[in-house]
SERO-4910 file (N, C-alpha, C, O; in steps of 0.05 Angstrom, whole numbers):
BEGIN
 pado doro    nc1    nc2    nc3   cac1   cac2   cac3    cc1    cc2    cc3    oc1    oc2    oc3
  Unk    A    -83      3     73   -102     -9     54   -127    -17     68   -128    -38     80
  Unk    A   -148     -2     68   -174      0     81   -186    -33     75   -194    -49     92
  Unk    A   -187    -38     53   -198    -56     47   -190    -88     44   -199   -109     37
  Unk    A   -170    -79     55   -156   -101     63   -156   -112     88   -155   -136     94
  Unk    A   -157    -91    103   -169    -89    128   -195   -103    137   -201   -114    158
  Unk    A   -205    -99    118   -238   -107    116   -237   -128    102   -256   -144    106
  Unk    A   -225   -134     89   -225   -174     88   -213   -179    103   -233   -182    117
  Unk    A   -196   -183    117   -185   -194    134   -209   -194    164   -214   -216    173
  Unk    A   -219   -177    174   -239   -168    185   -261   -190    184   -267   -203    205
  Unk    A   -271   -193    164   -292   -201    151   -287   -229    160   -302   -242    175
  Unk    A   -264   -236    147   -253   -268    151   -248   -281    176   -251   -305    179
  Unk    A   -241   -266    196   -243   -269    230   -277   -272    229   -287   -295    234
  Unk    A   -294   -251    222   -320   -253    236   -332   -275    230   -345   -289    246
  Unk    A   -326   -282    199   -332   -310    181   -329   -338    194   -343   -357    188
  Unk    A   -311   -338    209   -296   -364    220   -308   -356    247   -326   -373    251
  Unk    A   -307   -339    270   -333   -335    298   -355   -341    286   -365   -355    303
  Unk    A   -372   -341    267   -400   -339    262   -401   -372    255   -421   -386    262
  Unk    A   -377   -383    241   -392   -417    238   -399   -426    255   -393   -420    278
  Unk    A   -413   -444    249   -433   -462    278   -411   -478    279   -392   -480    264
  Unk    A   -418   -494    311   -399   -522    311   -405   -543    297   -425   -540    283
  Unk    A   -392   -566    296   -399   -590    289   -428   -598    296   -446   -606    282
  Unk    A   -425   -590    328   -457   -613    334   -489   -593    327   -513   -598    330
  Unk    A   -476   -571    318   -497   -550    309   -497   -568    271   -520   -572    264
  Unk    A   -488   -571    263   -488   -578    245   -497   -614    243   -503   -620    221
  Unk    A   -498   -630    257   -506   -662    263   -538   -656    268   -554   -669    254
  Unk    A   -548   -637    286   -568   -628    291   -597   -613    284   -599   -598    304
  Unk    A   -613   -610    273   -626   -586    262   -649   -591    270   -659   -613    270
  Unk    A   -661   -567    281   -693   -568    293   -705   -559    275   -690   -543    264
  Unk    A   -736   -558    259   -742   -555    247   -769   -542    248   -784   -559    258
  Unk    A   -782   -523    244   -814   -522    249   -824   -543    226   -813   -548    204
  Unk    A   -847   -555    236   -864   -575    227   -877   -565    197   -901   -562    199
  Unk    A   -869   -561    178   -884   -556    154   -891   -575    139   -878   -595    140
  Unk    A   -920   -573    114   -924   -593    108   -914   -592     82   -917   -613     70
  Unk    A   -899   -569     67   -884   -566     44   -861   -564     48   -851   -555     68
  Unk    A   -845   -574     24   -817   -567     15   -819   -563    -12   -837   -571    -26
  Unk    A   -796   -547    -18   -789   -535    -45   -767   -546    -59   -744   -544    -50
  Unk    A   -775   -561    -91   -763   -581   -104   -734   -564   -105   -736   -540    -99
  Unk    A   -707   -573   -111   -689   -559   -121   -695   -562   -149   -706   -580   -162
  Unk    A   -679   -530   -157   -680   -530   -194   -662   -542   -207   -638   -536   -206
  Unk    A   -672   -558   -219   -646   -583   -237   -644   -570   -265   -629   -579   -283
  Unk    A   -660   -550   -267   -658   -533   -299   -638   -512   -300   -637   -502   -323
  Unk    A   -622   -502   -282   -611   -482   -278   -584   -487   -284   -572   -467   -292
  Unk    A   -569   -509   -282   -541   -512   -283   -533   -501   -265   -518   -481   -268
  Unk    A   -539   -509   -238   -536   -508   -209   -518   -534   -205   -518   -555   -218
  Unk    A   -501   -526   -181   -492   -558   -175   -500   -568   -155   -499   -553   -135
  Unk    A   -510   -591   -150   -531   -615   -132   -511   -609   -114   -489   -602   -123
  Unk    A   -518   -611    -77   -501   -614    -54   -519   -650    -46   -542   -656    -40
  Unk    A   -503   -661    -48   -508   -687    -30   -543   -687    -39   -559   -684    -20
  Unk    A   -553   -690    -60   -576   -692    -75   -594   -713    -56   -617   -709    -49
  Unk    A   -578   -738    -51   -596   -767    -42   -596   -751    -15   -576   -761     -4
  Unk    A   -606   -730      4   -600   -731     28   -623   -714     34   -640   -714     16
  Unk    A   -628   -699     56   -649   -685     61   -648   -665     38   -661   -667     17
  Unk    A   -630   -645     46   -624   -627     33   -636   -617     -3   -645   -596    -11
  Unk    A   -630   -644    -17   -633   -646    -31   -626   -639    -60   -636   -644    -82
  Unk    A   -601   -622    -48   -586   -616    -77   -583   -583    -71   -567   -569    -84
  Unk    A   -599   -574    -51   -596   -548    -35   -577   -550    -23   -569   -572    -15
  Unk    A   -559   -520    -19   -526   -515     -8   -536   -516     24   -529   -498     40
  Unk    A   -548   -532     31   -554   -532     58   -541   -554     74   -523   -566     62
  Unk    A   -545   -561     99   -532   -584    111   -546   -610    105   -571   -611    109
  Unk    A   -534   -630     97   -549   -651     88   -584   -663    107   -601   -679    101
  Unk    A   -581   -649    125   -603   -658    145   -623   -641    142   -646   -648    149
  Unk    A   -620   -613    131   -636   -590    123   -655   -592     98   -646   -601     76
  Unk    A   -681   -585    101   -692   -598     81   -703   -564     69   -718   -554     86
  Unk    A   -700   -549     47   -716   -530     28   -748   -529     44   -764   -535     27
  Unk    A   -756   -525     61   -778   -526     75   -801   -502     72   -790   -480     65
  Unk    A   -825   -500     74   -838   -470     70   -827   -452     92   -817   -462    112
  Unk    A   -828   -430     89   -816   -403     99   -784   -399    102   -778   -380    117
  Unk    A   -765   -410     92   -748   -417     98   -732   -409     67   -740   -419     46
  Unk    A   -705   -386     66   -688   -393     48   -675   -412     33   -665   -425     52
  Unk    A   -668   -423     11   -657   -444     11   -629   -431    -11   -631   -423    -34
  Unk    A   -605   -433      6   -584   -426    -19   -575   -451    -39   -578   -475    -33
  Unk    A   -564   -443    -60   -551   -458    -71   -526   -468    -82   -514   -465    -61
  Unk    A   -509   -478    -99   -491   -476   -106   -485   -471   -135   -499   -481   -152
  Unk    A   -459   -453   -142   -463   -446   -169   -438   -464   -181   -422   -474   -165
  Unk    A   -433   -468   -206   -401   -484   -224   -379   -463   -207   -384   -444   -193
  Unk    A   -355   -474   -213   -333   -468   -204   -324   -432   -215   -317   -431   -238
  Unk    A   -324   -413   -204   -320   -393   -212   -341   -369   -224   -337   -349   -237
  Unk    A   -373   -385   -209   -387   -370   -206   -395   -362   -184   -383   -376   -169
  Unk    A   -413   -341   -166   -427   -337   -142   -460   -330   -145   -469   -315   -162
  Unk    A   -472   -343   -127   -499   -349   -128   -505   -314   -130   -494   -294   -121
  Unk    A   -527   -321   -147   -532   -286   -147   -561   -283   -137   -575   -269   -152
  Unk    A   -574   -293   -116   -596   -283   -103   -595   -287    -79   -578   -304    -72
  Unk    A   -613   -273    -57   -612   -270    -32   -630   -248    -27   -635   -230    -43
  Unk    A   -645   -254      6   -660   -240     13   -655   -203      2   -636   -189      7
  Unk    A   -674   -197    -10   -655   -165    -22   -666   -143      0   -667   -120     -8
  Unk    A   -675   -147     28   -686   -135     48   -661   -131     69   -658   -113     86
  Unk    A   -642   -159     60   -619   -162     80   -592   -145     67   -585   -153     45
  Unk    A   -574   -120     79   -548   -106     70   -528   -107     84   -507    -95     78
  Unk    A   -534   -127    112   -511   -121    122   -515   -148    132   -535   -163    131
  Unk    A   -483   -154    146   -473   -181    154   -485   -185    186   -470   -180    205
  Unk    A   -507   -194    190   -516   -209    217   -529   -228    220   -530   -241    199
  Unk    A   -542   -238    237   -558   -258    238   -575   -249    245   -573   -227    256
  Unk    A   -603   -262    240   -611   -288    226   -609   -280    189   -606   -298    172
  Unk    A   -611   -246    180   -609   -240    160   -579   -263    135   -578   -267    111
  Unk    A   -566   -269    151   -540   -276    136   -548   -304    124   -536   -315    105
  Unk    A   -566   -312    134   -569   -338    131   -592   -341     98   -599   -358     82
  Unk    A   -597   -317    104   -628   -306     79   -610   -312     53   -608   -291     40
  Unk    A   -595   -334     41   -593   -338      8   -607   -354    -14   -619   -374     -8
  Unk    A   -607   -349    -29   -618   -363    -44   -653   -356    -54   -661   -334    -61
  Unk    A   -668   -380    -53   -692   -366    -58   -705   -380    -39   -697   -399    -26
  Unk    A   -734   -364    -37   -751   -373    -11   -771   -392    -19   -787   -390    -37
  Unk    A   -768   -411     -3   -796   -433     -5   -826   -422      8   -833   -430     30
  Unk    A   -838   -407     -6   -863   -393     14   -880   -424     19   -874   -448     14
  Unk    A   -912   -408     36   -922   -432     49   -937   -454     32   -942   -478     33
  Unk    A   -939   -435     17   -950   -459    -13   -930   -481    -27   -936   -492    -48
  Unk    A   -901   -487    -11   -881   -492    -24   -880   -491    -61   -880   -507    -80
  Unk    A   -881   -464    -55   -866   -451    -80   -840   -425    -80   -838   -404    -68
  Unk    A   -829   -436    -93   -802   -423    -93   -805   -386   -111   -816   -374   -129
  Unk    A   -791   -385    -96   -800   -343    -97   -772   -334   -100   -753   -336    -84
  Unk    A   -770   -321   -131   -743   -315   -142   -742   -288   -122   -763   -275   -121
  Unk    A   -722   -280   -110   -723   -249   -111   -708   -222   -126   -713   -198   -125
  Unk    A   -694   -232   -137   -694   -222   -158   -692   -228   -187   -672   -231   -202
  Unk    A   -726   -227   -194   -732   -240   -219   -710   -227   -246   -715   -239   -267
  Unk    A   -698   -217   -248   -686   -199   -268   -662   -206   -263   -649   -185   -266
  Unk    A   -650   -222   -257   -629   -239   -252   -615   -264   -266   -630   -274   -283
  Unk    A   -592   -276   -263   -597   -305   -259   -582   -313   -242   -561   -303   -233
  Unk    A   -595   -333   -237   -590   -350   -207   -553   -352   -207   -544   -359   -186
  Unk    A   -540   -349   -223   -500   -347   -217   -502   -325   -236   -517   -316   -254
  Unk    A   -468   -316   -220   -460   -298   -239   -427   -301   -238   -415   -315   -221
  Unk    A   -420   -293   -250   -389   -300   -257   -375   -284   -238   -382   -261   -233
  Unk    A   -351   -298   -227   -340   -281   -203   -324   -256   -227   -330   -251   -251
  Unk    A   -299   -244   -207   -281   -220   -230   -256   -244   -235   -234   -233   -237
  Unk    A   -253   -272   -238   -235   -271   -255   -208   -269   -241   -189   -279   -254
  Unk    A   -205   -262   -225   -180   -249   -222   -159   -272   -198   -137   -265   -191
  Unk    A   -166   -291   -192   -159   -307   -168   -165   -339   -183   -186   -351   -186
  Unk    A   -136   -345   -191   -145   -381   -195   -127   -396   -173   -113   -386   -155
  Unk    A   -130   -419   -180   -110   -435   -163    -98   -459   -180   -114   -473   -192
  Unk    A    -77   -463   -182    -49   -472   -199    -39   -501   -174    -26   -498   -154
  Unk    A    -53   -532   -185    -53   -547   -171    -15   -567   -186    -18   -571   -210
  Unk    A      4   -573   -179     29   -568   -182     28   -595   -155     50   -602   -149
  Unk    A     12   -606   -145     15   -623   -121      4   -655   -142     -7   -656   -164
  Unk    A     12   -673   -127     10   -708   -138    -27   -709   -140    -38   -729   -151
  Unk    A    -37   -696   -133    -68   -708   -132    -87   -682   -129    -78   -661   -121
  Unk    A   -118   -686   -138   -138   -665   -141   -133   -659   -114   -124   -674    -97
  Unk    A   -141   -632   -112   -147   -613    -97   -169   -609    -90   -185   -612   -108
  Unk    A   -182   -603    -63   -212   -588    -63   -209   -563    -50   -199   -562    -28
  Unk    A   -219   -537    -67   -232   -524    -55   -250   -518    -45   -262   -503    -61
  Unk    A   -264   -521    -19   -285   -519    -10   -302   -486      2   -295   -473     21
  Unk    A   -325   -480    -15   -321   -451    -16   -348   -448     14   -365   -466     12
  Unk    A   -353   -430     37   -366   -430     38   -394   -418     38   -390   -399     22
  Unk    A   -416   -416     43   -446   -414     32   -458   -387     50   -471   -388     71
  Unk    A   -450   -369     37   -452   -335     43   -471   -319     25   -466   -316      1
  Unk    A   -488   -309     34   -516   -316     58   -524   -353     61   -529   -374     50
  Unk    A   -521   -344     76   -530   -385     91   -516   -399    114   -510   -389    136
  Unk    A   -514   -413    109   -509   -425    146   -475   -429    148   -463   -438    168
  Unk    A   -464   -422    123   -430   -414    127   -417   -439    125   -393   -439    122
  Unk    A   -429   -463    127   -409   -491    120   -395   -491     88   -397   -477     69
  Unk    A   -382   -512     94   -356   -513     69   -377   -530     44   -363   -549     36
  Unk    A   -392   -531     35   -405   -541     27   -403   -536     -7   -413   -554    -21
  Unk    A   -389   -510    -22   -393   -515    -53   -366   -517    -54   -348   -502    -45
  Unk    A   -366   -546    -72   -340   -554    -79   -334   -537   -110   -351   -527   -123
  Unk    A   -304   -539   -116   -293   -535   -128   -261   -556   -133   -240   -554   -122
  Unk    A   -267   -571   -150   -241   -592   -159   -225   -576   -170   -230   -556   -182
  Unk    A   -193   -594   -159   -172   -575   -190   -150   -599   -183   -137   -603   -163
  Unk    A   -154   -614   -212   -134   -641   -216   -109   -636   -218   -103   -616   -232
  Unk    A    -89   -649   -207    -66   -655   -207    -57   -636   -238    -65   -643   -260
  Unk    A    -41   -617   -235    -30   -603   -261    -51   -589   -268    -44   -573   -286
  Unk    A    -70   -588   -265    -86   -566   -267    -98   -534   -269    -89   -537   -292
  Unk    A   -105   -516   -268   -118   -496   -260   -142   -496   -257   -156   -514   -266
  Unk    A   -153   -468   -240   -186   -472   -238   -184   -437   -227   -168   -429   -210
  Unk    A   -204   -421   -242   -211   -398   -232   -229   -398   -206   -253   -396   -211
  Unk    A   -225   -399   -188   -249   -384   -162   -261   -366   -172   -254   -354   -193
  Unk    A   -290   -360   -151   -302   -346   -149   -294   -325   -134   -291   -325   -109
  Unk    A   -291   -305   -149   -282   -265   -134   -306   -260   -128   -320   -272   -145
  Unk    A   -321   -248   -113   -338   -231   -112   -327   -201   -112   -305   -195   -102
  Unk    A   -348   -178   -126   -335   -145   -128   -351   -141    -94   -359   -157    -78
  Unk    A   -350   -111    -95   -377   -105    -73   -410   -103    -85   -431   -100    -74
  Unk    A   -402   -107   -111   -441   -119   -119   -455   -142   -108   -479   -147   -107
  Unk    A   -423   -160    -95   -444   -183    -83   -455   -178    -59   -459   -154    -54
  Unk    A   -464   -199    -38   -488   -201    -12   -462   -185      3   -438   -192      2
  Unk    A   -477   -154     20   -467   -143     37   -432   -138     36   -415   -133     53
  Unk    A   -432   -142      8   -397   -128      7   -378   -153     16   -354   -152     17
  Unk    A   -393   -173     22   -367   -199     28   -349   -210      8   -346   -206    -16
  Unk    A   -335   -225     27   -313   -240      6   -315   -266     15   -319   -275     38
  Unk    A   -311   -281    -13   -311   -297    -13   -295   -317     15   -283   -301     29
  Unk    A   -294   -345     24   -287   -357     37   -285   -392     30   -304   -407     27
  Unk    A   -250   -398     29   -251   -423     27   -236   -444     45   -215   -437     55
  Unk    A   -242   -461     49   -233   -487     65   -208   -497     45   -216   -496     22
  Unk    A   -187   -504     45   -165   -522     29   -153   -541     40   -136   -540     57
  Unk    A   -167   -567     25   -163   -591     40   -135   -610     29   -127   -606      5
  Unk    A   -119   -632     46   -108   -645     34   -100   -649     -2   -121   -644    -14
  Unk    A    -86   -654    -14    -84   -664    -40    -94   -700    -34    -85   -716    -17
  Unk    A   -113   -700    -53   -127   -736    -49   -149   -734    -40   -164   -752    -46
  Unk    A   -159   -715    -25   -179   -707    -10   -203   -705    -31   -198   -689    -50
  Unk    A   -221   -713    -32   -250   -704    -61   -265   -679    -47   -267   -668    -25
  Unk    A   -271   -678    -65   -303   -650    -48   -325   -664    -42   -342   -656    -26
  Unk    A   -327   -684    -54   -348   -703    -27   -337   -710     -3   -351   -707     17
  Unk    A   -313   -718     -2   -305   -721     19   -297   -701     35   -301   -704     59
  Unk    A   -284   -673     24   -277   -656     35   -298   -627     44   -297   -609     61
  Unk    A   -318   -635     17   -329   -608     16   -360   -614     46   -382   -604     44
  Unk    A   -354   -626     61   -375   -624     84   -366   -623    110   -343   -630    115
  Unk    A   -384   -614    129   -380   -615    159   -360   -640    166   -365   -661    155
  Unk    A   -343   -639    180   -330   -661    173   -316   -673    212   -330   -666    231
  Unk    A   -296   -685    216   -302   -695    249   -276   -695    250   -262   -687    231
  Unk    A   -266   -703    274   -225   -703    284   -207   -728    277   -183   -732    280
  Unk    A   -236   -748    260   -219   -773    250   -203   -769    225   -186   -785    217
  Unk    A   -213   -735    208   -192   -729    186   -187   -706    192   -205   -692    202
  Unk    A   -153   -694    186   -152   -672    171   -169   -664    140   -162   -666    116
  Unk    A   -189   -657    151   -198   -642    127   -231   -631    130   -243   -632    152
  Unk    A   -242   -623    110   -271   -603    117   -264   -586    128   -246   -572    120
  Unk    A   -278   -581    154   -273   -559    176   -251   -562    187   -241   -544    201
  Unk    A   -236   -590    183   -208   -587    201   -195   -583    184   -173   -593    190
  Unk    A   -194   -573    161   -175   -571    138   -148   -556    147   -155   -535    158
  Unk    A   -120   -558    146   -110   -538    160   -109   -512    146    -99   -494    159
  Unk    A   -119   -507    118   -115   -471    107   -139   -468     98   -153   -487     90
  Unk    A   -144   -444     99   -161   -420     95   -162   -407     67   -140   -407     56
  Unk    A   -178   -399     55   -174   -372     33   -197   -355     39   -219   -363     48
  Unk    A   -192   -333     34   -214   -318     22   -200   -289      7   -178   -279      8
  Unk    A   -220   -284     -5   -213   -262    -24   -238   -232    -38   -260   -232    -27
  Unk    A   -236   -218    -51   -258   -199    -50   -240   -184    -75   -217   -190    -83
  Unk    A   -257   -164    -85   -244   -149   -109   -261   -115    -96   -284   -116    -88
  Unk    A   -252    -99    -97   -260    -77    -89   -267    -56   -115   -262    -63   -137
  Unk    A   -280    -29   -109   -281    -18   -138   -271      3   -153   -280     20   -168
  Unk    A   -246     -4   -144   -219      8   -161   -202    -15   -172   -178    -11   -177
  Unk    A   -211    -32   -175   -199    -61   -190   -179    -74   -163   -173    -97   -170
  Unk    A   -172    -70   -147   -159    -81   -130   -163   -116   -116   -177   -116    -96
  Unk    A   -157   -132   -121   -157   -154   -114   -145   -171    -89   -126   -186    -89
  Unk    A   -162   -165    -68   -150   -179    -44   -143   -202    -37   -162   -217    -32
  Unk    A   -116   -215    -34   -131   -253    -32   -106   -256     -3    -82   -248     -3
  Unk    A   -118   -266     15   -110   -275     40   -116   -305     37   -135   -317     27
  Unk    A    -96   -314     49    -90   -348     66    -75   -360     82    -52   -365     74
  Unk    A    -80   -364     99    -73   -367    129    -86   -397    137   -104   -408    124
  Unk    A    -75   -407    157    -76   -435    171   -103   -428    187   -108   -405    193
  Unk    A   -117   -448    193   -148   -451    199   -141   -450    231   -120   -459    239
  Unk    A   -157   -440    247   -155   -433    275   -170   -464    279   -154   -479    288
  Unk    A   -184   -470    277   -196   -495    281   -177   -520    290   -178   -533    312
  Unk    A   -156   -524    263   -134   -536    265   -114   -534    292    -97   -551    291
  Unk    A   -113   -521    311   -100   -506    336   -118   -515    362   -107   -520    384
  Unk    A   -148   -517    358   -158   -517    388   -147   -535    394   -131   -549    381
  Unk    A   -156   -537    419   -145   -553    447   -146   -587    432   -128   -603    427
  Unk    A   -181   -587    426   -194   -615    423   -176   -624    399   -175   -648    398
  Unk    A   -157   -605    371   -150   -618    357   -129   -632    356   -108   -624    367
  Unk    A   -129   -662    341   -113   -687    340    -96   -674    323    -75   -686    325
  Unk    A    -94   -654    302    -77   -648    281    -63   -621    290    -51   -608    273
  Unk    A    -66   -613    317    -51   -580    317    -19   -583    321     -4   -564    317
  Unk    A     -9   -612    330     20   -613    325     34   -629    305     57   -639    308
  Unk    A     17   -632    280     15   -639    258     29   -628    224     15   -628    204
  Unk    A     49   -622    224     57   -614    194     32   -633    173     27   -657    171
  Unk    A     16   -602    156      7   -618    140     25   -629    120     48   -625    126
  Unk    A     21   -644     92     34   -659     72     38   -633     49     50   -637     28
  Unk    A     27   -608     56     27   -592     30     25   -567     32     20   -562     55
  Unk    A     26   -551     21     41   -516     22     24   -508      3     15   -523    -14
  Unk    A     15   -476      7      5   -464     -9     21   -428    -15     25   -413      4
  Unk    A     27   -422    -38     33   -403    -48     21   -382    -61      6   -387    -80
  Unk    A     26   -357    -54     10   -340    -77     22   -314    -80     31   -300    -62
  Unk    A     21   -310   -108     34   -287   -124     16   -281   -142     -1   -295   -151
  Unk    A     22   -253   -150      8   -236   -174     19   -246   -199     41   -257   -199
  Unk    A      4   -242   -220      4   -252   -243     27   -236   -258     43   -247   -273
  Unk    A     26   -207   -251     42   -190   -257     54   -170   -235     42   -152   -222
  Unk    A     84   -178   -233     89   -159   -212     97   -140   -206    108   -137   -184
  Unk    A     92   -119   -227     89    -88   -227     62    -90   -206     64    -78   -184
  Unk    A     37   -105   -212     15    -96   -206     11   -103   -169     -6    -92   -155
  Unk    A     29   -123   -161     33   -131   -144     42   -109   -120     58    -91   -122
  Unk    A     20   -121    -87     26   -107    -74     27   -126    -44      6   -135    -35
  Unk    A     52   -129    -30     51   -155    -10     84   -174    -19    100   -187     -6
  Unk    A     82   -167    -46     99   -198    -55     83   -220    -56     58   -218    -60
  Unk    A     97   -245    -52     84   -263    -45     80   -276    -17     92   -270      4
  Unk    A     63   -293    -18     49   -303     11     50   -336     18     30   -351     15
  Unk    A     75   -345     27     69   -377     23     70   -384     57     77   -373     78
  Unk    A     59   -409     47     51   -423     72     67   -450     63     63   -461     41
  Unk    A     83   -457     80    107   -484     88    112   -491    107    131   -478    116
  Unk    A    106   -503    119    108   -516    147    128   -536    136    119   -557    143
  Unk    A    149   -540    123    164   -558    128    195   -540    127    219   -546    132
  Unk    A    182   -516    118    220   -504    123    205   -476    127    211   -460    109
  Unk    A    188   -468    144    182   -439    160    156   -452    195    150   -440    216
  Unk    A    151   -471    189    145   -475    214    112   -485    227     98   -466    222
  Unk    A    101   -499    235     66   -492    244     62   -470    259     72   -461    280
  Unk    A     37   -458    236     24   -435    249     47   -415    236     49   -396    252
  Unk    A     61   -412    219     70   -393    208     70   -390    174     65   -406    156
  Unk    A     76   -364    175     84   -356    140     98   -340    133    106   -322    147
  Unk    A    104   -343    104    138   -325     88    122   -302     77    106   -310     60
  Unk    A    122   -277     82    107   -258     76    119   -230     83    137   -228     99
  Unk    A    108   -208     70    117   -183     73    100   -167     94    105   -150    112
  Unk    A     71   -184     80     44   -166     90     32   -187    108     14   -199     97
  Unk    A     38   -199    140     33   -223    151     14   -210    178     12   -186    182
  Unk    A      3   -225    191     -8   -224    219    -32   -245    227    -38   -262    210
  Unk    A    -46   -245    254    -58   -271    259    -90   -262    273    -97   -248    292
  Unk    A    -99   -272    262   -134   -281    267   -144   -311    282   -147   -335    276
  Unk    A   -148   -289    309   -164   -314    335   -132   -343    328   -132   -365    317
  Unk    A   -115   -327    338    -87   -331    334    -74   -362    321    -60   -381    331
  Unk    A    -88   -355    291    -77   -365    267    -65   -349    249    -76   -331    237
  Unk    A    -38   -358    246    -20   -336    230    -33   -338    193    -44   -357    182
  Unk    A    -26   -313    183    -41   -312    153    -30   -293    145    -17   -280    162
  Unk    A    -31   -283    110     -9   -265     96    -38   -258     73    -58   -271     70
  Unk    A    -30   -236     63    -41   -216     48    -34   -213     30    -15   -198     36
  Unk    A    -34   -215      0    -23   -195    -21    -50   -181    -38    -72   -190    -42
  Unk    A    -38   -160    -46    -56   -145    -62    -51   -140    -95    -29   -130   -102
  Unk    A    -74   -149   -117    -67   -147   -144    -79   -120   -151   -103   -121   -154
  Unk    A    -69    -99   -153    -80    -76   -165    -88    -75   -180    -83    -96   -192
  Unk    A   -111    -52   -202   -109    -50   -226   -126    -72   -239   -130    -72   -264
  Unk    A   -134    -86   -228   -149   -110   -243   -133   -135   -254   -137   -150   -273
  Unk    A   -113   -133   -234    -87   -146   -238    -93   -179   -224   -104   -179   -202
  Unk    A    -89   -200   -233   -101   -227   -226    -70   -236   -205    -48   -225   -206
  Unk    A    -78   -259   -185    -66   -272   -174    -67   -307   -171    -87   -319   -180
  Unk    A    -49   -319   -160    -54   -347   -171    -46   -356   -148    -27   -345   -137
  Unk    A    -60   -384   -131    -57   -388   -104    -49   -425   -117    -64   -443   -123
  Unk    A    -23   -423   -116     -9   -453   -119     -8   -474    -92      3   -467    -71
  Unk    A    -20   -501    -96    -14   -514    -81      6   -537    -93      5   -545   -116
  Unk    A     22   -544    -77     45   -559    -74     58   -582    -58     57   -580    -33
  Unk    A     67   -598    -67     68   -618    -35     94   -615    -24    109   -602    -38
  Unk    A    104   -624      1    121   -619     10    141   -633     10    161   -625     21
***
């Protein structure tokens, strides 16, 4: 499965490419004498609004500045639909080009006017919350500086569709999420975050997912390599909660299912057909064919 290949791929390079923490505490800036308001008309969602940033999917210390992209965040189950349209492939500094540009007049420069600023993912990937307390999914900000930064809630008994991206979105990626504690908020969870919590960047699981264009629906989740370095306080740590995932329908189903239990399969492992490990964090695969949907359950233990 080629393309499976290539998310998974993708999702290694995704996780090498985030900055560290103190890349993120930090930001140098060229001296401009404009910034560019965020759009509060759009039904965008504000990131940490009172902060530099200003409601931009950026790091709270980052300010929408002239010459400078500014991405944003879209409702739960959409993906921002603009980005540098000069940039097709996944590198730097290009990766970072989302959203719209603050030119030197601080005025904001749609690029693609014939658009709108979200677009609805495929639908095909929710998550089924079955655990004592909300959930955050924290998605991250692709084209842009890759932090966990657009939240997504899903209350206790809940559901919530994610955002799929097809290959119409930026450079053929897939989506990417952070999955933090149950109790955890997306204010609290959805930012750069430090070793005093499990959660943000130390979250211990992963998602990401992509839809290809034969309807095929990729969704991988695997334990966060982060969770494992040396420096972490949580790598001999059982988290409090398990995540599961199966096809909606399982004719369409390809993998089985994919769970993650650290309380009766182990840390750093998973129950899977279709399994293996990235910058050696173990993670599992299933595939929904056909335009066939899957559902990623969290659970407590």
């Amino acid at each position: 499965m080629q393309t499976s290949i290539i998310l998974s791929c993708l999702f290694a390079l995704s996780a090498m490419a985030l900055p560290t923490p103190q890349e993120h505490v930090h930001h140098k800036h060229s001296k401009r004498s404009n910034t560019c308001a965020f759009p509060t008309d759009k039904d965008l969602v504000e990131i940490t609004p009172k902060s530099d940033n200003a409601g931009w999917a950026m790091s709270p210390d980052q300010s929408c500045s002239s010459g400078t992209w500014c991405p944003f965040a879209c409702p739960p189950g959409q993906l921002m639909n603009q980005w540098d349209s000069s940039v097709t492939s996944y590198s730097y500094p290009g990766s970072q080009h989302g959203g719209l540009y603050c030119n030197d007049d601080g005025e904001l420069e749609v690029p693609y006017s014939d658009r709108d600023y979200c677009v609805d993912g495929k639908k095909t990937v929710s998550v089924k919350n079955t655990a004592g307390d909300e959930v955050a999914f924290c998605q991250t900000v692709l084209p842009g500086n890759e932090a966990m930064l657009i939240p997504t809630s899903v209350k206790a008994g809940d559901s919530q569709v994610l955002a799929v991206p097809g290959t119409d979105y930026w450079a053929s990626t897939s989506a990417h999420y952070y999955v933090n504690p149950p109790g955890v908020s997306t204010d609290d969870g959805c930012v750069w975050g430090s070793t005093a919590n499990p959660y943000g960047n130390w979250s211990p699981y992963v998602a990401g997912m992509n839809m290809d264009d034969s309807g095929n629906t990729y969704v991988k989740v695997g334990w966060n390599p982060v969770y494992f370095e040396d420096s972490s306080p949580f790598k001999d740590q059982n988290p409090s909660f398990g995540l599961k995932v199966t096809c909606d329908d399982e004719s369409k189903c390809n993998g089985g299912s994919c769970t993650i239990n650290p309380k009766t399969v182990g840390l750093n492992k998973v129950k899977s057909d279709s399994a293996g490990e990235s910058l050696d964090a173990a993670y599992c695969v299933i595939t929904a064919s056909d335009y066939g949907s899957a559902t990623i359950e969290v659970f407590d233990l």
